[in-house]
N, C-alpha and C positions, 0 to 999 in steps of 0.2 A: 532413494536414488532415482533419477531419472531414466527414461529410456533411454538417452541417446549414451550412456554410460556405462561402462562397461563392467562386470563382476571384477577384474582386477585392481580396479580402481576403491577396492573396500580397504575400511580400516576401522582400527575398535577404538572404543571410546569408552573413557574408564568410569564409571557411573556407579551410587552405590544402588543393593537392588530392589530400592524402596523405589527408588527414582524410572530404576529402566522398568519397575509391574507396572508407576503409573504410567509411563511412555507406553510400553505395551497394553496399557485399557484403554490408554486414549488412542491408539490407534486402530484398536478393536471395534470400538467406539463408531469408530467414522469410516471403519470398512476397507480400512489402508494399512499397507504394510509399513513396519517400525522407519524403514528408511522414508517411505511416503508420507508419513506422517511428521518426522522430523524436517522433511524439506517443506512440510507445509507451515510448521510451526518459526522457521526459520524464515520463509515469505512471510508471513504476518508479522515476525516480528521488526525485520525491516520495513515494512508498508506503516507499521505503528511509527517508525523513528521518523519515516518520510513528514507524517501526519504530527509529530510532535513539534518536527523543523519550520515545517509550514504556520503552525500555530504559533511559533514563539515571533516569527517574520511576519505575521500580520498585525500579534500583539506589538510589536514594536516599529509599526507604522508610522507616521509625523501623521500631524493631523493637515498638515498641506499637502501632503502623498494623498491621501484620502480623497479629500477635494478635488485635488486635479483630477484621480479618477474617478469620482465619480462625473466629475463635468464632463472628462472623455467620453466614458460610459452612456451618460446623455445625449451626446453626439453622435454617436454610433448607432443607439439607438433610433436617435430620429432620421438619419441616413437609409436605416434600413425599414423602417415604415416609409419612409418614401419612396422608396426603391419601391416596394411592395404596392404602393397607389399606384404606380407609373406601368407597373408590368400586369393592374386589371383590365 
């Protein structure tokens, strides 16, 4: 549970109790209390799905997306090496 949260805002979660010793070692584990540790385990696991989305949007790039950015990317870059000669 968060700080900004309040003790009334609890509620149970029906689990069997293989499941909540290992919640509870892993949050032993890492020095966090059962809810700290669920809310950390629940931030990773959407940061995974973030990283899973992103991976399938890259795999599924055209290979002229690619090109163009990298041409841009080339661009940008040499913009900003000049920029950088200009401002010694």
């Amino acid at each position: 549970m968060s700080h900004t949260e309040s003790m009334t805002n609890l509620t149970t979660i029906k689990v069997t109790s293989s499941t909540r010793d290992r919640l509870k070692q892993g949050a032993r584990s890492k020095g966090l209390s059962l809810g700290a540790y669920l809310d950390r385990l629940a931030a990773d696991a959407e940061r995974q799905e973030r990283w899973d989305v992103l991976r399938v949007a890259i795999a599924s790039t055209t290979t002229a997306d690619m090109t163009s950015y990298a041409a841009e990317t080339a661009e940008w870059e040499l913009a900003e090496l000049s920029d950088a000669a200009h401002a010694q």
